[in-house]
VOVEXVEX-343286 format. One record per residue (C-alpha): residue in one letter; x, y, z. Coordinates in Angstrom, 1 decimal. Last residue first. Layout:
BEGIN
MILUM resn x y z
MILUM A X Y Z
...
This chain:
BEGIN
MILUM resn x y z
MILUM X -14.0 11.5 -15.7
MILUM X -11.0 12.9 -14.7
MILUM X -12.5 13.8 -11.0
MILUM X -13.8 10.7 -10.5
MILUM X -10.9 8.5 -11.4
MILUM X -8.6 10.8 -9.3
MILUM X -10.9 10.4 -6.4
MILUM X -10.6 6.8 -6.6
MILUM X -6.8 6.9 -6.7
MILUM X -6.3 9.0 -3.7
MILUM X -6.9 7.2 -0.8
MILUM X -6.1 3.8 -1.7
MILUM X -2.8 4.8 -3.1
MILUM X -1.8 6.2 0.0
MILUM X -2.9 3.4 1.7
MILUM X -0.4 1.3 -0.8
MILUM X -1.5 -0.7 -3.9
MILUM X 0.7 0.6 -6.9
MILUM X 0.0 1.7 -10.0
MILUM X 1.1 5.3 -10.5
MILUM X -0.3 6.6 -13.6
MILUM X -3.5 7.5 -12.7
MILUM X -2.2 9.5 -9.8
MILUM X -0.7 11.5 -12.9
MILUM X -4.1 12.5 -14.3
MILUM X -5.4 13.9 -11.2
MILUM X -2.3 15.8 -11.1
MILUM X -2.5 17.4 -14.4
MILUM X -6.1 18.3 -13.9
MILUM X -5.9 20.2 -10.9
MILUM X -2.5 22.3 -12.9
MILUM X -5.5 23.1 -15.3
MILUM X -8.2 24.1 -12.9
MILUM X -5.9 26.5 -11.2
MILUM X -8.8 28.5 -9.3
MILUM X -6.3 28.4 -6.1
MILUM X -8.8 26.4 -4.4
MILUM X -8.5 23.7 -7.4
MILUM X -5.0 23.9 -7.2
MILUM X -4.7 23.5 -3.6
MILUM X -6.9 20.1 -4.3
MILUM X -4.6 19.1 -7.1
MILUM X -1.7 19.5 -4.9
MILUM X -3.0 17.6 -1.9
MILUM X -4.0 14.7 -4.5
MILUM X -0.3 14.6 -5.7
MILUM X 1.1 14.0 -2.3
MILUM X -1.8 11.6 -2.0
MILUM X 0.1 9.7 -5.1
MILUM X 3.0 9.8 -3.7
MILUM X 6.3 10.3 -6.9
MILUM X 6.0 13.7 -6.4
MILUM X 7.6 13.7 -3.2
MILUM X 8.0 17.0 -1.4
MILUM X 8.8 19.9 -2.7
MILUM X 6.1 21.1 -4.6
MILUM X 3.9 20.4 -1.8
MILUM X 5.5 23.0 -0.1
MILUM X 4.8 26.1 -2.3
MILUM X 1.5 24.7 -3.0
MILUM X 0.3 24.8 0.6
MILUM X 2.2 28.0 1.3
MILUM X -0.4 29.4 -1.4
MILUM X -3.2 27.5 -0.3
MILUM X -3.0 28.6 3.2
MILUM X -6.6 27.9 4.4
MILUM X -5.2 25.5 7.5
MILUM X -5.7 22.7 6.0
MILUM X -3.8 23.2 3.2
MILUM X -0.9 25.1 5.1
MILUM X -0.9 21.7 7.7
MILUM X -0.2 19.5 4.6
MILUM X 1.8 21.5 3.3
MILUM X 4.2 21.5 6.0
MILUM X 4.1 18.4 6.2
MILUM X 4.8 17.5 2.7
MILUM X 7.8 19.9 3.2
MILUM X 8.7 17.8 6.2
MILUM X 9.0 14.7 4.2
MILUM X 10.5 16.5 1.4
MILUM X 13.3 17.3 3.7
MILUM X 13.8 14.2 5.3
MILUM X 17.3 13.2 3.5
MILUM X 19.2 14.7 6.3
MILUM X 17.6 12.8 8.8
MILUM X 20.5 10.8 10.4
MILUM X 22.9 13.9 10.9
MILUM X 20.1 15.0 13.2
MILUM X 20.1 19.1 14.0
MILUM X 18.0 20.5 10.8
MILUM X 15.7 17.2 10.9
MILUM X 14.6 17.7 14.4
MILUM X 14.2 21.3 13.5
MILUM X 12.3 21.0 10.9
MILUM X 10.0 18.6 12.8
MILUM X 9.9 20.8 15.5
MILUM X 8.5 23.8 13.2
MILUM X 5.7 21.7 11.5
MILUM X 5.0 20.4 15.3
MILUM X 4.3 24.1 16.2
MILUM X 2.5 24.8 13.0
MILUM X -0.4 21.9 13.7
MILUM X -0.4 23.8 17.4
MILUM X -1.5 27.1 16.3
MILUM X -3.5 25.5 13.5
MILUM X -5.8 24.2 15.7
MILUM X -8.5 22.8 13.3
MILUM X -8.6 19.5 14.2
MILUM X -7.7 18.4 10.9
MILUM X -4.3 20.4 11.1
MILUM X -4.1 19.2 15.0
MILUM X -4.0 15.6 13.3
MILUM X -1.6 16.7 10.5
MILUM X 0.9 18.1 12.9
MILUM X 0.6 15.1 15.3
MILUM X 1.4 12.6 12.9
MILUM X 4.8 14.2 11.6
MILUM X 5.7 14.9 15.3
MILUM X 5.4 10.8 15.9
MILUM X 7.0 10.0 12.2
MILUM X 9.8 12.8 12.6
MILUM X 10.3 10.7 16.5
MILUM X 10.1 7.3 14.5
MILUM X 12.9 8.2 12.4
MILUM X 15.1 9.3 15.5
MILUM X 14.2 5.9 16.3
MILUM X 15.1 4.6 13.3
MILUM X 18.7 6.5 12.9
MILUM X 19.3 5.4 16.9
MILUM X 19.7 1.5 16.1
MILUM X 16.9 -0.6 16.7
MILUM X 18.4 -3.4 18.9
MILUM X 15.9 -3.1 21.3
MILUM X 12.3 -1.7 19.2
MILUM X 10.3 -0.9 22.3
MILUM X 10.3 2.7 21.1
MILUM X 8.4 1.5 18.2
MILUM X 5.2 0.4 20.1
MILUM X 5.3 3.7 21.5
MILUM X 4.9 5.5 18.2
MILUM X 2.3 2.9 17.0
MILUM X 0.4 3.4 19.5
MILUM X 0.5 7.2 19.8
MILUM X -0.5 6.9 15.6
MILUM X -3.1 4.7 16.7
MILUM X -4.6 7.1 19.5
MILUM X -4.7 10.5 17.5
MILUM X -6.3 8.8 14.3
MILUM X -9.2 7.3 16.4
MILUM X -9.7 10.8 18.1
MILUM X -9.1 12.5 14.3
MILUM X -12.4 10.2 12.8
MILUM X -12.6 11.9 9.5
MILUM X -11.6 9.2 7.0
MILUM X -8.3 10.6 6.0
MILUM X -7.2 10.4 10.0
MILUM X -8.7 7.3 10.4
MILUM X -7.0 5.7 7.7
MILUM X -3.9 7.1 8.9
MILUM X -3.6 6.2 11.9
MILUM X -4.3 2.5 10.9
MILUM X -1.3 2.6 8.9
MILUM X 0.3 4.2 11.8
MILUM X -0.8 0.9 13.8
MILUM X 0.4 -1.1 11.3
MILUM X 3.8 0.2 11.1
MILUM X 4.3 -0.1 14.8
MILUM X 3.3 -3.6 14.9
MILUM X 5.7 -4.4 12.2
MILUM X 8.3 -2.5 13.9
MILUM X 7.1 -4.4 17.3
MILUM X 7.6 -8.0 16.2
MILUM X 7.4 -10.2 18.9
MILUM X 5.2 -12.7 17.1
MILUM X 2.1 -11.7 19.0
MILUM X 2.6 -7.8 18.3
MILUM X 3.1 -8.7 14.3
MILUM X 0.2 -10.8 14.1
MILUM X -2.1 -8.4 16.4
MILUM X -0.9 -5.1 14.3
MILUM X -1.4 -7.0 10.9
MILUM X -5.1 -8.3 12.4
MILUM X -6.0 -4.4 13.6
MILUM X -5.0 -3.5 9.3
MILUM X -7.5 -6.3 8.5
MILUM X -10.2 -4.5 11.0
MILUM X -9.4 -1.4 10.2
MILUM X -10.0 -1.8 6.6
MILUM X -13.7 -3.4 7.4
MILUM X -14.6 -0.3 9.4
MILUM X -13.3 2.1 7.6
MILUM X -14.9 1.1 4.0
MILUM X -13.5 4.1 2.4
MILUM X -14.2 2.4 -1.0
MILUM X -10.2 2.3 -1.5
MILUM X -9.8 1.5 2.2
MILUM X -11.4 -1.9 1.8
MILUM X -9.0 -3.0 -1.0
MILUM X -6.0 -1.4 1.6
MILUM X -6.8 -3.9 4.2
MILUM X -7.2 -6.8 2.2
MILUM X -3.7 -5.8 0.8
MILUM X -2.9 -5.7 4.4
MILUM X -4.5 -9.1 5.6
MILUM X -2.4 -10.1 2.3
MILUM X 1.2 -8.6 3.3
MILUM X 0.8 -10.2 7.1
MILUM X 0.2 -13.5 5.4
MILUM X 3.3 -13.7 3.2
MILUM X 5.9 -15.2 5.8
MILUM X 3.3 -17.7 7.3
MILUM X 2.8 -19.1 3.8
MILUM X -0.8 -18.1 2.4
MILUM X -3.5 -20.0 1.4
MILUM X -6.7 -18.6 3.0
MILUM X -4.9 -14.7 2.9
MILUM X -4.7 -15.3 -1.1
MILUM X -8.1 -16.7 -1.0
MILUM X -9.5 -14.0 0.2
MILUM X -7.7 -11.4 -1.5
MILUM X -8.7 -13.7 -4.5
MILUM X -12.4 -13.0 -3.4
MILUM X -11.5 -9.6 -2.4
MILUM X -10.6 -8.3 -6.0
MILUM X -14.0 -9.2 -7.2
MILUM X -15.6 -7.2 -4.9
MILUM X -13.1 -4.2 -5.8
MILUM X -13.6 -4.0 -9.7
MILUM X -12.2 -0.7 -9.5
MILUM X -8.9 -1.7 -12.4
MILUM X -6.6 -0.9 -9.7
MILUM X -8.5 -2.9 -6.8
MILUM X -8.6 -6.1 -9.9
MILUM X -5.2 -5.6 -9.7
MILUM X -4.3 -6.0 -6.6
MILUM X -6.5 -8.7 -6.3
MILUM X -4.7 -10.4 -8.7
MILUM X -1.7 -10.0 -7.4
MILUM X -2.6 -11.4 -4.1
MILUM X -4.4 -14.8 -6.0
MILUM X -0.9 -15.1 -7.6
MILUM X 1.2 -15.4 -4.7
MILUM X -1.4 -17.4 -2.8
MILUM X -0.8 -20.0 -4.9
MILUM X -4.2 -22.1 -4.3
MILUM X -5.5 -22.6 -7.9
MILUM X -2.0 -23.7 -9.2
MILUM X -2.0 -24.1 -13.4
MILUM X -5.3 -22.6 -13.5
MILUM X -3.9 -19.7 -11.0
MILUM X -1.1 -19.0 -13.3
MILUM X -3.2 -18.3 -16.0
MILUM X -5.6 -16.2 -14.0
MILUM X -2.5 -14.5 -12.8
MILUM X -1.2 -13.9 -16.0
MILUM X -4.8 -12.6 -17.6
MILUM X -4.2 -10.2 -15.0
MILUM X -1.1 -9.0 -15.8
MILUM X -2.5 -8.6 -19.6
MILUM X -5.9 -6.6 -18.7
MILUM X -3.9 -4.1 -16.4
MILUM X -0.9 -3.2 -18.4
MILUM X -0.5 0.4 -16.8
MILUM X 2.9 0.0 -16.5
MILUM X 3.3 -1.8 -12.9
MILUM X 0.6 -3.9 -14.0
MILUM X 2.8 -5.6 -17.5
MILUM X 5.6 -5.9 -14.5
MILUM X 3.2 -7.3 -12.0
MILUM X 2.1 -9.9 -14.8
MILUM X 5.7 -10.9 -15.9
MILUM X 6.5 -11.8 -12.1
MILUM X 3.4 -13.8 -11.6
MILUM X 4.2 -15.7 -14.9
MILUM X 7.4 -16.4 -14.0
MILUM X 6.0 -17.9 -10.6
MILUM X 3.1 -19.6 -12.1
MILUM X 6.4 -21.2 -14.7
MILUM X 3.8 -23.7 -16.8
MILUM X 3.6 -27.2 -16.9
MILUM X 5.6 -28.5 -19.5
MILUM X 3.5 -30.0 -22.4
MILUM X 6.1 -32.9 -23.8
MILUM X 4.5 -35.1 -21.0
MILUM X 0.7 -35.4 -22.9
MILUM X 2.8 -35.8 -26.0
MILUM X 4.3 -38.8 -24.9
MILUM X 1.4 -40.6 -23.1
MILUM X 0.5 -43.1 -26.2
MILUM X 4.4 -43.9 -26.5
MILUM X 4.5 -44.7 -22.6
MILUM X 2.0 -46.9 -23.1
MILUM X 3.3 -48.7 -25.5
MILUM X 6.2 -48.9 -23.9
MILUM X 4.8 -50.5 -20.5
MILUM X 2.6 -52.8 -22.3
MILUM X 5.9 -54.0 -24.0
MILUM X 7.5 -54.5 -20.8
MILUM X 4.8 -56.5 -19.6
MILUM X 4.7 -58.6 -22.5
MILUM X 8.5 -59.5 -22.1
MILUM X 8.0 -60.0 -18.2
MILUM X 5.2 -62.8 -19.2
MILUM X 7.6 -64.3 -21.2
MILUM X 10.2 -64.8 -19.1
């Protein structure tokens, strides 16, 4: 009996010496993910990221946190430091986050034009998706690859992925016909820009005009107007018609950052240094960590230097 007494009162003691240690709840990483991407999303940059890291002493391997970081850090342009927590954000994460890293790793590549080492993340997406029967995924990857190629000069490389992803899509099932219609804008979308690049603008028009009139006859595509006015742009800029260029650019989303770069480059040609400047500026504002992002964001830094 007495031996049980002393042990109980070791046991209190020491659970009195401890107490304070216990009253520190360990910390929220989730709510403090959450709260950082907010603080990012409006230009916060320093604060999210001092989140993450805060997060990230609390968890070192939540792959959740080490993503947005690197995400941030691409924002910010410290891109080699971004790709260590890219890296260990692809290292640690769950099977359903891990095609969303290789393509953040993807997209940190793509903001230094780093072709080569983009593609190769955005050709693991298109594997992963592929091997787990997943052909909209695969499709979405290949497009993305597409279109790196396509903005980094190489329109043979451009041509084939964007023909891969297209058929990849068609083998979409259950895919109801308002996504494959989808998919056909996306296929005549892609073929328009690459014969822009290629510098036939007889054909680039033609797919401008089929596109319209896919869009014009399919109940299901009503809303793709502005995606066949950035088109359309797209091709006039390329094609030395900077005032059809800005017409149509106008109407399309002003809310995509490489929509916005177009613009400011038809600006520029049209000697409207000030309107250039205004859209530089307002790629600045737009934080997020898509291709199109990728693409444009640098040269906006440069150019409002």
């Amino acid at each position: 009996m007495a031996v049980l007494i002393h042990l109980l009162m070791v046991v209190l003691l020491t659970a009195g010496s401890l107490s304070p240690v216990f009253a520190q709840a360990a910390p929220d990483t989730s709510a403090l993910v959450q709260k950082g991407r907010r603080l990012v999303a409006d230009g916060e940059f320093a604060e999210g990221l001092a989140l993450y890291e805060q997060a990230l002493t609390a968890q070192p391997g939540l792959a959740d946190a080490h993503l947005a970081a690197g995400i941030v850090l691409d924002l910010m342009g410290r891109y080699a430091e971004a790709r260590k927590h890219l890296t260990q954000a692809i290292e640690h994460a769950p099977p359903e986050l891990k095609a969303n890293t290789l393509n953040a790793m993807g997209t940190s590549y793509a903001f230094e034009r780093r072709t080569g080492d983009a593609a190769a993340f955005f050709q693991q997406v298109y594997d992963l998706e592929q091997g787990a029967g997943r052909p909209g995924g695969a499709a979405a990857a290949a497009n993305a690859l597409g279109r790196l190629y396509l903005e980094t000069g190489d329109v043979t490389k451009a041509r084939q992925w964007y023909q891969t992803g297209y058929e990849m899509a068609r083998r979409q099932p259950d895919e109801p016909a308002s996504q494959l219609m989808l998919w056909e804008l996306r296929w005549l979308h892609a073929q328009g820009r690459i014969a822009a690049r290629a510098n036939d603008a007889a054909s680039a028009r033609r797919h401008v005009n089929a596109a319209r009139q896919l869009v014009a006859t399919t109940p299901a595509l009503k809303d793709e107007g502005p995606t066949v006015a950035y088109l359309a742009g797209y091709v006039a800029l390329y094609t030395n018609d900077v005032a059809t260029a800005r017409a149509e650019l106008a109407r399309a989303d002003q809310r995509d950052p490489f929509n916005l770069m177009l613009q400011a480059e038809a600006a520029e040609k049209a000697g409207d240094k000030a309107t250039a400047q205004g859209f530089w500026e307002k790629i600045l504002t737009l934080n997020g960590h898509g291709l199109q992002h990728a693409l444009s964001r640098p040269v906006a830094q440069k150019k409002t230097r």
